[in-house]
Backbone as XML, in Angstrom:
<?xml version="1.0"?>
<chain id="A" units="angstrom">
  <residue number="1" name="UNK">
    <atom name="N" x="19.447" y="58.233" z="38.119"/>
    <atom name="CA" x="20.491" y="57.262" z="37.822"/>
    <atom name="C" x="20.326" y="56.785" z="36.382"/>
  </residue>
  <residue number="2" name="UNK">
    <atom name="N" x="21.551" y="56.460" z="35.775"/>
    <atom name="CA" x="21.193" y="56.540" z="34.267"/>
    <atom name="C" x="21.568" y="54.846" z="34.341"/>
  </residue>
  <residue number="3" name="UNK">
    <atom name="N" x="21.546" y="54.009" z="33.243"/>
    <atom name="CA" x="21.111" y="53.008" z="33.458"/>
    <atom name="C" x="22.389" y="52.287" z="33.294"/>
  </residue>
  <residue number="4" name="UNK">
    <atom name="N" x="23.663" y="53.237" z="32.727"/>
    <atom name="CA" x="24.782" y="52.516" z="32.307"/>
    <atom name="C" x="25.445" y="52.749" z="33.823"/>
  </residue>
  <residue number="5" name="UNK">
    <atom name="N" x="25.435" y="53.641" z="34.787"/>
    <atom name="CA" x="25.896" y="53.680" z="36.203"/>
    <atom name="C" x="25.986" y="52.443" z="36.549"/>
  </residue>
  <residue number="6" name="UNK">
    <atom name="N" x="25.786" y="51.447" z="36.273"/>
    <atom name="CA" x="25.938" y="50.606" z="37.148"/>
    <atom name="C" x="27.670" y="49.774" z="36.571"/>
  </residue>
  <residue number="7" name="UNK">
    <atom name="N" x="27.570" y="49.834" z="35.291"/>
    <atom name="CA" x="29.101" y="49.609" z="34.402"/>
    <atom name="C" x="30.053" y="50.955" z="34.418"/>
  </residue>
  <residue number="8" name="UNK">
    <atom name="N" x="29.398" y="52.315" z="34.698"/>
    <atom name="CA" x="30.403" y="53.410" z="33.952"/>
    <atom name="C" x="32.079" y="52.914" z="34.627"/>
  </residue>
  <residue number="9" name="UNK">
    <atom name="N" x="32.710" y="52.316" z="35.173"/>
    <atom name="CA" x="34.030" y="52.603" z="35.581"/>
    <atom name="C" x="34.216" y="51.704" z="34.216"/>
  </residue>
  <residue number="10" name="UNK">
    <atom name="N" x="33.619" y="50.012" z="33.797"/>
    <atom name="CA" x="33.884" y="49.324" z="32.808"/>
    <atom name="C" x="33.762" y="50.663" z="31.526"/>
  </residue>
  <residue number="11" name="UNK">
    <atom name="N" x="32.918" y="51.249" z="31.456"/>
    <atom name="CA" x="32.862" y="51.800" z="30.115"/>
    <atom name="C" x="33.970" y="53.029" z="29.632"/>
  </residue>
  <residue number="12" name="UNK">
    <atom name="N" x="34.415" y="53.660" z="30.987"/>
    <atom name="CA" x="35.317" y="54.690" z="31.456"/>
    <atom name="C" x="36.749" y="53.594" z="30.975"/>
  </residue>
  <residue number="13" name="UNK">
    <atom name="N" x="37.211" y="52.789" z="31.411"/>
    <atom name="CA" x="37.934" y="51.566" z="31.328"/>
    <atom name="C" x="38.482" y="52.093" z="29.667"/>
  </residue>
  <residue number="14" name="UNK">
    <atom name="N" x="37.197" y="51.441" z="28.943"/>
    <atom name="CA" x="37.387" y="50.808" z="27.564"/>
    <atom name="C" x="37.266" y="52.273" z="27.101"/>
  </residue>
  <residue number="15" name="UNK">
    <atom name="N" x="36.374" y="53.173" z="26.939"/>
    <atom name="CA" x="37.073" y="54.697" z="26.252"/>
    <atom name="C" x="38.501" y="54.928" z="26.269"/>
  </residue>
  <residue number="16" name="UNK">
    <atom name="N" x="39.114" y="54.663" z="27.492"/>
    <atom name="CA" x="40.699" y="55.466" z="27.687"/>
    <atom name="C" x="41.520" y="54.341" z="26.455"/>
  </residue>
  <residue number="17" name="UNK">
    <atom name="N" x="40.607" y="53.381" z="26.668"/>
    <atom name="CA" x="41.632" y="52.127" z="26.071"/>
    <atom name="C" x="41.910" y="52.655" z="24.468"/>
  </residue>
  <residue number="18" name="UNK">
    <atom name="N" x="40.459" y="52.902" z="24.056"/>
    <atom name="CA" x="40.259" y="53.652" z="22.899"/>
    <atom name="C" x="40.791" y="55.107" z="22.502"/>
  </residue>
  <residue number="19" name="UNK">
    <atom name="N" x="40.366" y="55.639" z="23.699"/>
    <atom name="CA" x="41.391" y="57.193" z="23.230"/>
    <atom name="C" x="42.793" y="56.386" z="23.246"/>
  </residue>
  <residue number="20" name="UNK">
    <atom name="N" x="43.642" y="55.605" z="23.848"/>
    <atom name="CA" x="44.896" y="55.188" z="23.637"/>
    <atom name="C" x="45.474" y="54.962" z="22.145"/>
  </residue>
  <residue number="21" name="UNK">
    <atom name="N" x="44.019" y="54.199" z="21.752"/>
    <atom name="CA" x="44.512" y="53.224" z="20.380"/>
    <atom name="C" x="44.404" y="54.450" z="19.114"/>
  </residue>
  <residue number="22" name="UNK">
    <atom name="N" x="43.470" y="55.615" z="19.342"/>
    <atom name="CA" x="43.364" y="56.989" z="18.702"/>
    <atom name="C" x="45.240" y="57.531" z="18.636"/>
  </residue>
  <residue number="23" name="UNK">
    <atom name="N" x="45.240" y="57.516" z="19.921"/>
    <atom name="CA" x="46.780" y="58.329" z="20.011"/>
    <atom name="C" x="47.965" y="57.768" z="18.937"/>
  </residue>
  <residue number="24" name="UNK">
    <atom name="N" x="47.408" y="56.398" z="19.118"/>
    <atom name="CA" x="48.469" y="55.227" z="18.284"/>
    <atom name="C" x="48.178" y="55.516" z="16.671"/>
  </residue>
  <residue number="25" name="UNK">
    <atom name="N" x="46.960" y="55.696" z="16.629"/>
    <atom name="CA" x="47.100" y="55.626" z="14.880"/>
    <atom name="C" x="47.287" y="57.238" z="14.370"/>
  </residue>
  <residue number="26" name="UNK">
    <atom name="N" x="46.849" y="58.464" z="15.625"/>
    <atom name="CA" x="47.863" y="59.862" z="15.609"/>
    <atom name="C" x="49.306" y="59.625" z="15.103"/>
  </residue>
  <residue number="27" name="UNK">
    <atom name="N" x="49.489" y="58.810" z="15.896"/>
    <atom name="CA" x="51.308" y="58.557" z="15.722"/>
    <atom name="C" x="51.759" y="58.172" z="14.834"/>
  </residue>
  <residue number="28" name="UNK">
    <atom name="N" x="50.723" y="57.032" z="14.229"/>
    <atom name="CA" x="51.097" y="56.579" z="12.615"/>
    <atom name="C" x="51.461" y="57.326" z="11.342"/>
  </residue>
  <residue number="29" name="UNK">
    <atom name="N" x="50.117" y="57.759" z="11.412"/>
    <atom name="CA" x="50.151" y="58.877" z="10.256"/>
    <atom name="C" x="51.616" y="60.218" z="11.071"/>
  </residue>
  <residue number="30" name="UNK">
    <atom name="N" x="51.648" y="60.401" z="11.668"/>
    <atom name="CA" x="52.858" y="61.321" z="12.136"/>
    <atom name="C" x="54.172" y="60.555" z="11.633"/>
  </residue>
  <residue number="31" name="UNK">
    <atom name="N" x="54.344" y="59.315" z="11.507"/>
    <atom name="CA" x="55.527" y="58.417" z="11.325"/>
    <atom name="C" x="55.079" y="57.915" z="9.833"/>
  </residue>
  <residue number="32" name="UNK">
    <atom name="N" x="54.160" y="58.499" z="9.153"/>
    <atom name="CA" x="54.265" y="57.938" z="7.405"/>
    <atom name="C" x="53.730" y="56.249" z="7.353"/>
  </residue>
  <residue number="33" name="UNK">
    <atom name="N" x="53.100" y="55.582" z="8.390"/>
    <atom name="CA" x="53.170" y="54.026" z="8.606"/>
    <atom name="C" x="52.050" y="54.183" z="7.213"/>
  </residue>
  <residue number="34" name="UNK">
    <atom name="N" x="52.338" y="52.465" z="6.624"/>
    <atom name="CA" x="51.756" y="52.442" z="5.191"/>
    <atom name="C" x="50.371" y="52.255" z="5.551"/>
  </residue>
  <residue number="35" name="UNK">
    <atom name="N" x="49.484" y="53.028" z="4.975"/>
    <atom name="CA" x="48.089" y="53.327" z="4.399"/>
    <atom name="C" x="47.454" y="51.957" z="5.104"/>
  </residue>
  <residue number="36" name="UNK">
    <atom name="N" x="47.489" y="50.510" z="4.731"/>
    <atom name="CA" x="46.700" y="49.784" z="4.954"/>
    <atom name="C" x="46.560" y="49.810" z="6.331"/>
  </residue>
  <residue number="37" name="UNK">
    <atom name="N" x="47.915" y="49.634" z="6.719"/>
    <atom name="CA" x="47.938" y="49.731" z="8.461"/>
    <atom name="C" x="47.137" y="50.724" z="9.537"/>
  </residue>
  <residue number="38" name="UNK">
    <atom name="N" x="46.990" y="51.640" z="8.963"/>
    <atom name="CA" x="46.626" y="52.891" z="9.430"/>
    <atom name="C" x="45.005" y="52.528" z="9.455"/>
  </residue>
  <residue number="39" name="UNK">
    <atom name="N" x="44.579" y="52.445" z="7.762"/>
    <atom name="CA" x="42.908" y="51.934" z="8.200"/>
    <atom name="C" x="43.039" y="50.682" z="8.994"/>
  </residue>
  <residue number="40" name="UNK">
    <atom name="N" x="43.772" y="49.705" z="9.156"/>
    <atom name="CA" x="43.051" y="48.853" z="9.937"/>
    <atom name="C" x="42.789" y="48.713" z="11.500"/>
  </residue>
  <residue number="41" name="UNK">
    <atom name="N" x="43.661" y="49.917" z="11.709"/>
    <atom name="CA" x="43.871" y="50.518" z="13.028"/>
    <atom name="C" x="42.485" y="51.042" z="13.682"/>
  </residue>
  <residue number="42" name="UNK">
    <atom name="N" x="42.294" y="52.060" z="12.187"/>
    <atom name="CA" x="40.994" y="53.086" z="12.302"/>
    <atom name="C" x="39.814" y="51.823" z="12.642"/>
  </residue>
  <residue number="43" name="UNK">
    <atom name="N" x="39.908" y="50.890" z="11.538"/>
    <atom name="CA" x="38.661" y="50.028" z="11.599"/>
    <atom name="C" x="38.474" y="49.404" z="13.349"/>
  </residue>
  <residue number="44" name="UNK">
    <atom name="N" x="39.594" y="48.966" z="13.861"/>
    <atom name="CA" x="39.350" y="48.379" z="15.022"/>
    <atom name="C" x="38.780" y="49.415" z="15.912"/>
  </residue>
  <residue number="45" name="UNK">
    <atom name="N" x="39.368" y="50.613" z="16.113"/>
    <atom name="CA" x="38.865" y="51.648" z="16.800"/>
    <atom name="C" x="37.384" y="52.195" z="16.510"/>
  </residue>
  <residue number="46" name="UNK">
    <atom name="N" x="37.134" y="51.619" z="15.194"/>
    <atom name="CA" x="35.546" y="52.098" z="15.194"/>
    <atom name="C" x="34.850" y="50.924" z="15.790"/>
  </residue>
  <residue number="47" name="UNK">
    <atom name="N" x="35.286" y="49.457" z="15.521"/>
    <atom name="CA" x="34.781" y="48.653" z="15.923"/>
    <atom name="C" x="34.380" y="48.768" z="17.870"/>
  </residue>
  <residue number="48" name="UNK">
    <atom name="N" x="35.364" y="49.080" z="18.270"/>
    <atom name="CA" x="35.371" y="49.779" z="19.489"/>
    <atom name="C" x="34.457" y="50.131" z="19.999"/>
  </residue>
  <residue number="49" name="UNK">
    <atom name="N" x="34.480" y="51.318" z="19.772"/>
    <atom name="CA" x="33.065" y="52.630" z="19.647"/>
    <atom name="C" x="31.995" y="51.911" z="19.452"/>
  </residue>
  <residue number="50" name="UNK">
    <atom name="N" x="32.082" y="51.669" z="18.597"/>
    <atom name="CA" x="30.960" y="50.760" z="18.035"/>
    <atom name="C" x="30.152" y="49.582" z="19.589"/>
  </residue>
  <residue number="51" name="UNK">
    <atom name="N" x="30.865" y="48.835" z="19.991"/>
    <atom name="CA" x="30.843" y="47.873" z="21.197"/>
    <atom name="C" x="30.474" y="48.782" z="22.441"/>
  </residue>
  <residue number="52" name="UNK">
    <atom name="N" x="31.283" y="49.755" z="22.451"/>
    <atom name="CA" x="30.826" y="50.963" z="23.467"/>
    <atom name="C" x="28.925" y="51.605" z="23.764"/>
  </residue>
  <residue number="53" name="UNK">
    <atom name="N" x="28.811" y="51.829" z="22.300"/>
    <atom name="CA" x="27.463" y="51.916" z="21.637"/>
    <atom name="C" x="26.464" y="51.467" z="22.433"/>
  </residue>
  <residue number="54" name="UNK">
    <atom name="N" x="26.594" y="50.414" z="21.537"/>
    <atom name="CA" x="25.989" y="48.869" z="21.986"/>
    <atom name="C" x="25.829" y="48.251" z="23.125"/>
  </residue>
  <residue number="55" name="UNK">
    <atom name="N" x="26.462" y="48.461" z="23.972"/>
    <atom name="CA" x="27.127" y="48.215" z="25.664"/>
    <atom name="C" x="25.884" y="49.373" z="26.199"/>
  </residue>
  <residue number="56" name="UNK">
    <atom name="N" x="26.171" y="50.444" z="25.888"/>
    <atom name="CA" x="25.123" y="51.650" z="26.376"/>
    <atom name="C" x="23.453" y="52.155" z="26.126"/>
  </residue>
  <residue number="57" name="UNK">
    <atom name="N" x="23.336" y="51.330" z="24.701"/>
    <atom name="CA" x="22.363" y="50.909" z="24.316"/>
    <atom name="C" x="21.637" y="50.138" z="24.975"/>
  </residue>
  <residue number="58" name="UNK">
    <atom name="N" x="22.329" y="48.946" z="25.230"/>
    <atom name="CA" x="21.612" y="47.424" z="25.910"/>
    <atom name="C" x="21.281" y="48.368" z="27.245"/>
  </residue>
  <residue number="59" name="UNK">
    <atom name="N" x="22.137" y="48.898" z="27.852"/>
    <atom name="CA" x="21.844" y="49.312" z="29.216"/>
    <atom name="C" x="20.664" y="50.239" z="29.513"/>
  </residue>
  <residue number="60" name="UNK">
    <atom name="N" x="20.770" y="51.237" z="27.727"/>
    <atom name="CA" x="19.202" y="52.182" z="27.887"/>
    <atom name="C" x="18.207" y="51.560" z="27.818"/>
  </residue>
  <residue number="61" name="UNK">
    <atom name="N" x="18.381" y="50.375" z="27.013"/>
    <atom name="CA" x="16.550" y="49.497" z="26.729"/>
    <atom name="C" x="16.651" y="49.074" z="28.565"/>
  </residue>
  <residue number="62" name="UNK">
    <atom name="N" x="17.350" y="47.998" z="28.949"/>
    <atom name="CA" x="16.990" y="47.356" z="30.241"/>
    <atom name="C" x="16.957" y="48.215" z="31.016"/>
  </residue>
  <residue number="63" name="UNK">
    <atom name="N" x="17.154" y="49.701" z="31.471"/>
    <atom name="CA" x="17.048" y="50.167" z="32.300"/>
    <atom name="C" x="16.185" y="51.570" z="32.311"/>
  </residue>
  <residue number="64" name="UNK">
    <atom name="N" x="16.138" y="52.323" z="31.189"/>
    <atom name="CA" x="15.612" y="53.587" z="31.017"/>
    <atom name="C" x="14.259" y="53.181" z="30.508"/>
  </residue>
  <residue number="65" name="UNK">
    <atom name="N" x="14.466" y="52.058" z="29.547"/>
    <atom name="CA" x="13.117" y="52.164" z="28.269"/>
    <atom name="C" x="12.362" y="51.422" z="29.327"/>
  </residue>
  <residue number="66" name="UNK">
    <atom name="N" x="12.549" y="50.342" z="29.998"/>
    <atom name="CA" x="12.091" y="49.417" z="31.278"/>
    <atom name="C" x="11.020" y="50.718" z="31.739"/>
  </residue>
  <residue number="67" name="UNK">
    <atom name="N" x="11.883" y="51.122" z="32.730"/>
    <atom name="CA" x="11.470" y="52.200" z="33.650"/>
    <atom name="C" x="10.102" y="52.879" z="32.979"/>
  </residue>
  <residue number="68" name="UNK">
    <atom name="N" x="10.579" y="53.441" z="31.903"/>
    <atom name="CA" x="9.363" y="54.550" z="31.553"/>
    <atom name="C" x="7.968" y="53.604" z="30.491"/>
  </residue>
  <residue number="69" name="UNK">
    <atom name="N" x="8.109" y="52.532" z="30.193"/>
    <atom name="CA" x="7.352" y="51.689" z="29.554"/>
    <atom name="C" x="6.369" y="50.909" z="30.886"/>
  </residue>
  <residue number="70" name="UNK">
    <atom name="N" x="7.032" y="51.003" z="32.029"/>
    <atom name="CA" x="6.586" y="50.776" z="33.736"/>
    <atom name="C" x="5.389" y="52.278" z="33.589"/>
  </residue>
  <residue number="71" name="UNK">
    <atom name="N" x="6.036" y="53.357" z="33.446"/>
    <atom name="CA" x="5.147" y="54.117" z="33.733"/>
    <atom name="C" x="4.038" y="54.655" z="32.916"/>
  </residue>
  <residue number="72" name="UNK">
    <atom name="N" x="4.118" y="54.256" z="31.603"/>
    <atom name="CA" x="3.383" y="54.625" z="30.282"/>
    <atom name="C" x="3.467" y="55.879" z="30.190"/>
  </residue>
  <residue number="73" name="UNK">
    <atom name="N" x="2.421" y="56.047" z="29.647"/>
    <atom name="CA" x="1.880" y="57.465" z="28.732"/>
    <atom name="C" x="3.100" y="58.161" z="28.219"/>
  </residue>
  <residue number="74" name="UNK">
    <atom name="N" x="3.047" y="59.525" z="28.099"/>
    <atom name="CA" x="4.057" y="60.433" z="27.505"/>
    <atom name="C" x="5.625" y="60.073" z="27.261"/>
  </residue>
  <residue number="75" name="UNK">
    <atom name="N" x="5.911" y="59.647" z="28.570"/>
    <atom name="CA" x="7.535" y="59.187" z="28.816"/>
    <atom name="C" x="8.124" y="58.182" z="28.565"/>
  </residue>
  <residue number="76" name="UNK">
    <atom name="N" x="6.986" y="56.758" z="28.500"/>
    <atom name="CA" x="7.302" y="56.234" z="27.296"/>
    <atom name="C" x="7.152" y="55.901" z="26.203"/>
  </residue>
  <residue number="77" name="UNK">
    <atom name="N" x="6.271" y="56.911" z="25.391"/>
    <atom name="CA" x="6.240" y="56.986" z="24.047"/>
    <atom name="C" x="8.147" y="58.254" z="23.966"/>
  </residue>
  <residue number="78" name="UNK">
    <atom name="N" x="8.283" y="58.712" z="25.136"/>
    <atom name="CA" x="9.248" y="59.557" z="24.521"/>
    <atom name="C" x="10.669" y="58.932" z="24.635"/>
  </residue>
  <residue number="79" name="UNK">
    <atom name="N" x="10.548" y="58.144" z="25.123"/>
    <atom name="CA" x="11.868" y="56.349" z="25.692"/>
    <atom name="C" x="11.931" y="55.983" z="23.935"/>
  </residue>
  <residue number="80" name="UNK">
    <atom name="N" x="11.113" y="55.628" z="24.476"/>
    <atom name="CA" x="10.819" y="54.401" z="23.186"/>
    <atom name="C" x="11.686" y="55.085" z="21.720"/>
  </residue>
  <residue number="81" name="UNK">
    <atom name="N" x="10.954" y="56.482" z="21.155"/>
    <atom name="CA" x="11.370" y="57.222" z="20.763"/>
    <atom name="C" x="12.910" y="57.897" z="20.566"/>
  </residue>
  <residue number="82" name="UNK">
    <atom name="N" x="13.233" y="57.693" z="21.516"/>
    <atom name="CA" x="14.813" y="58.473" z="21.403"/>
    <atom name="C" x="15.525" y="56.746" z="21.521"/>
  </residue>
  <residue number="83" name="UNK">
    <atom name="N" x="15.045" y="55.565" z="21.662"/>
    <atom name="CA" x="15.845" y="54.224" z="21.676"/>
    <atom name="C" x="15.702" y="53.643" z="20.170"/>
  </residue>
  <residue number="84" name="UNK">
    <atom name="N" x="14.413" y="54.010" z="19.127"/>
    <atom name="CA" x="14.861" y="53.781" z="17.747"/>
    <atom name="C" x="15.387" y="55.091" z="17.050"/>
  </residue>
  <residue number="85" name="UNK">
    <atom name="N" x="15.762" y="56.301" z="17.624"/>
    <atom name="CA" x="16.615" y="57.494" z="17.032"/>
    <atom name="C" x="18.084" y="56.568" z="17.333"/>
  </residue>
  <residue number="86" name="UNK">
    <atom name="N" x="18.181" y="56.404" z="18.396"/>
    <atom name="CA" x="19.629" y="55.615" z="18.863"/>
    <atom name="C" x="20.269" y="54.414" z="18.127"/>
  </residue>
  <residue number="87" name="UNK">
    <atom name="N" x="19.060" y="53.081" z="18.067"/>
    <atom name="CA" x="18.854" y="52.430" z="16.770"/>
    <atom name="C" x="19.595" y="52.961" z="15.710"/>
  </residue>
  <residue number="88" name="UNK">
    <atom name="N" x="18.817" y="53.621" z="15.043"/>
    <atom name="CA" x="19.089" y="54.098" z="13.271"/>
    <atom name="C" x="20.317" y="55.037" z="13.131"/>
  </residue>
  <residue number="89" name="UNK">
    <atom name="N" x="21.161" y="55.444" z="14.082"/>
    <atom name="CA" x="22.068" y="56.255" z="14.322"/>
    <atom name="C" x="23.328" y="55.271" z="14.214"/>
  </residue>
  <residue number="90" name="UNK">
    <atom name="N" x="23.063" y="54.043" z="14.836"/>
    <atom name="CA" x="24.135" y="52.856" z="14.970"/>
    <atom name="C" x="24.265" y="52.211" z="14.099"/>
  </residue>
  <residue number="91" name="UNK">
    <atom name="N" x="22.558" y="52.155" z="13.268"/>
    <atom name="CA" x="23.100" y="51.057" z="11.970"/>
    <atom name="C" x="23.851" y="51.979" z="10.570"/>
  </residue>
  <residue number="92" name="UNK">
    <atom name="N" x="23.341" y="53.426" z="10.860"/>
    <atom name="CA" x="23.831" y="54.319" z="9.604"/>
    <atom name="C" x="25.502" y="54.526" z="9.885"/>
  </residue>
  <residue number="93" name="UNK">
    <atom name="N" x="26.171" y="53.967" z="11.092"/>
    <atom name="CA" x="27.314" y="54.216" z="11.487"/>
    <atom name="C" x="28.501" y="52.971" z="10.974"/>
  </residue>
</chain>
C-alpha cells in the first residue's frame, strides 16, 4: 500500500481538474488569447502540480519514510534517500 492510497480518489480529483485547466490554456493559444493571459494560466497550473507534489510528498514522509525508518538498516537509508532526491527535484521545479 503506498502511502498516498489513502487520498488517491482526492488526488485523482485534482489531476483531472488540472488536465482540465491544461485543455483550457490548449485552447488559448489555439484562439491567439494575449500572451500574459496564457502564462498566467500556465503559472496556476504549475502551481497546481506543484500542491499535487507536495500533497504526495507529505504522504511519502508520514507513511513510506515512517515505515522503513520503523525498520532501519538498508531500506531506510534507501527511504530516506529517494525522499531528499524528491526534495531537490521540487525545489529545482
Amino acid at each position: 500500500m503506498h502511502g498516498y492510497s489513502e487520498h488517491k480518489t482526492d488526488h485523482l480529483k485534482r489531476l483531472r481538474r488540472i488536465e482540465g485547466q491544461v485543455r483550457g490554456v490548449a485552447r488559448m493559444v489555439e484562439e491567439d488569447a494575449y500572451c500574459i493571459d496564457v502564462l498566467t494560466q500556465l503559472s496556476a497550473v504549475t502551481r497546481a502540480l506543484q500542491s499535487v507534489a507536495v500533497g504526495l510528498l507529505d504522504e511519502h514522509l508520514a507513511h513510506c519514510v515512517v515505515a522503513a525508518a520503523r525498520e532501519g538498516g538498508e531500506e531506510q537509508e534507501t527511504k530516506l534517500r529517494e525522499a531528499s532526491e524528491a526534495i531537490r527535484r521540487l525545489v529545482r521545479s
